[in-house]
N, C-alpha and C positions, 0 to 999 in steps of 0.2 A: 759662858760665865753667868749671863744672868739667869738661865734657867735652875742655876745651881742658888741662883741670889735668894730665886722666891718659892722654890719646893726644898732648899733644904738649909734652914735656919744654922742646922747644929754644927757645921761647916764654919760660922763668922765667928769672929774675935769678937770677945766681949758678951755680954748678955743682951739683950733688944729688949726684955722684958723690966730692965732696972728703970728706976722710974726716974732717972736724969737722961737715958736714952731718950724717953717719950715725952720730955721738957724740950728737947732740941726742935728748935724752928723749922718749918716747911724751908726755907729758901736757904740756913744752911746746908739741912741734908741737900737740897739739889745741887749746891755747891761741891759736896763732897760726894757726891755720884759722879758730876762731872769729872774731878778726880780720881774714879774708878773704885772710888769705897761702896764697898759688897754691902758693909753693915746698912748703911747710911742707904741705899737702895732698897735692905728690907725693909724697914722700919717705915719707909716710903711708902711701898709697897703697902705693908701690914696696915697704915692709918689712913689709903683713901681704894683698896681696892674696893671696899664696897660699894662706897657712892659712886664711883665709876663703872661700878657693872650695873648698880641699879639705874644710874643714866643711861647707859643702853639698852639692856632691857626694854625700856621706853621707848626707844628709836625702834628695836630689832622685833621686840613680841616673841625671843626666843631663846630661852635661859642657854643651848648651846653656846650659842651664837654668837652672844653676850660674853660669854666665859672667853669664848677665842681671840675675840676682839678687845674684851679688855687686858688680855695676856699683851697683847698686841699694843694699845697703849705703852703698857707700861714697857716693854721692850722701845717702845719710839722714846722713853725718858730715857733708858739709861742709855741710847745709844746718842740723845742730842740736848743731854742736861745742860752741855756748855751752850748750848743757844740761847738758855733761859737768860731773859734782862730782865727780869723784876719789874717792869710796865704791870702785872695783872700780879695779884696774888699765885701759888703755886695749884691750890685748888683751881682757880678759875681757866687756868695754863693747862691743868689734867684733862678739866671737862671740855677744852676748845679741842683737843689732840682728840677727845672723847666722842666729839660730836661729828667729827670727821671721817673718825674710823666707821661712827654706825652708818652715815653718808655715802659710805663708801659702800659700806657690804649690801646696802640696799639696792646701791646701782647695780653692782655685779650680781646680785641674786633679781634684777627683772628686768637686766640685760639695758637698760636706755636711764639718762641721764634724767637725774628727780626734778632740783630746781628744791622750790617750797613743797612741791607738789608729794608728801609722804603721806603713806597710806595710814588712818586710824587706828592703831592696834588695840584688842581688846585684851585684858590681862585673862589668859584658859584660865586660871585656879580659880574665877570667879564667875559664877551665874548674874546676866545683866538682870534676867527677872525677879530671880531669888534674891538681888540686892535691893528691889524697889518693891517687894512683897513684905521683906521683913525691917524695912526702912533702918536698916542700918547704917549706919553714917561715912562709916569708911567706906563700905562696898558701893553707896550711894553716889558718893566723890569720883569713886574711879570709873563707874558706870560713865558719870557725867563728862568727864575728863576724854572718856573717850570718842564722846561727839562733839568733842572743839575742833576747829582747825589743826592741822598739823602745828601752825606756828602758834598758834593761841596755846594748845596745850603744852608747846616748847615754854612759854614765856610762864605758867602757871607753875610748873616742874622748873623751873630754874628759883622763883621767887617765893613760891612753898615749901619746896623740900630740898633745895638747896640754899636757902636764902641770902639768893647774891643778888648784889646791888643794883639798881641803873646803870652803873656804870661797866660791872664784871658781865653786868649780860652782853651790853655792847661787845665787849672783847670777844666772848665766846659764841656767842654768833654772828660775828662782823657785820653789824649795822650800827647805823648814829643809832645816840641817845635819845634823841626826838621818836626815834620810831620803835626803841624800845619802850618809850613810854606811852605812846600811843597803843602798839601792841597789848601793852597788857593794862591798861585801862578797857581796852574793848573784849578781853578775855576774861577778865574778871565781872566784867558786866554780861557776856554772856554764859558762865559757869553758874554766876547768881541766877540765871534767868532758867537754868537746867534744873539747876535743884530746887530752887521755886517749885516748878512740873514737877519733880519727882516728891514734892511734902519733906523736904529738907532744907532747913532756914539755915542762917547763921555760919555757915563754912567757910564762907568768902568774903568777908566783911574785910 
């Protein structure tokens, strides 16, 4: 059923594109997933697969990979929406399930157990020289991004381009609030200190 939920739209009752569908809140739909509503799981589906494959992506450095695993997510929602209690937003509940999955595929693909210890991914579409040659700002960022820490550039990607709080990082990566603020006080001090070197100010203010 649910594979039927998220490749074939034209199957559900109702339209997903009417725009009181796409009013409906994050933690009813998960309500009505838990329920077994097909609609209410695309529509899910539809408004956070992105952020959820581009948070792996980040983890994996590998658009396959990324693709299977976030299938894979979102099969762990509709099979344990009744779990959700509303402690975290339903976004922040996606990326924890999110953050697991890449956790996971990491281990199995280099056979022993990570910890912190994740490897640097460079993003292949982009040249680390050709971003510091033509000082362009985005390619600059991610150059940089990729010589942080595993956790420093976790805590960077959670509070940039996902802009969750103190407190939703906590959740999704289960530590205190103390150390995710310490974390990313010391990440964003050395991202500034990257792009500094590379002749790119003002990114990380």
């Amino acid at each position: 059923m649910y594979n039927d939920v998220v490749s074939s739209p034209s199957i559900l009752l109702g339209n997903p594109a009417s725009p009181a569908s796409h009013k409906t809140p994050d933690d009813v739909l998960i309500k009505r997933v838990a329920d077994g509503n097909r609609l209410a799981m695309h529509l899910l589906f539809a408004r956070h697969h992105a952020r959820v494959y581009r948070f792996i992506l980040r983890w994996v450095g590998d658009a396959t990979v990324a693709e299977d695993a976030t299938s894979e997510v979102f099969l762990s929602v509709w099979r344990q929406a009744h779990q959700f209690r509303a402690r975290s937003s339903v976004s922040t509940w996606l990326l924890a399930i999110a953050r697991n999955k890449a956790i996971a595929e990491l281990r199995r693909r280099r056979g022993e157990a990570l910890g912190e210890e994740v490897a640097a991914i460079e993003d292949p579409e982009h040249d680390p020289e050709a971003a510091l040659q033509t000082k362009d700002r985005s390619q600059a960022m991610r150059l940089c991004l990729t010589q942080l820490s595993p956790e420093h550039r976790e805590m960077i990607d959670l509070v940039y381009y996902h802009e969750k709080s103190i407190e939703e990082i906590a959740a999704i990566v289960g530590i205190p609030k103390n150390a995710v603020k310490t974390r990313t006080f010391y990440a964003r001090k050395r991202l500034a200190d990257l792009l500094d070197t590379a002749g790119v100010a003002g990114l990380c203010s």
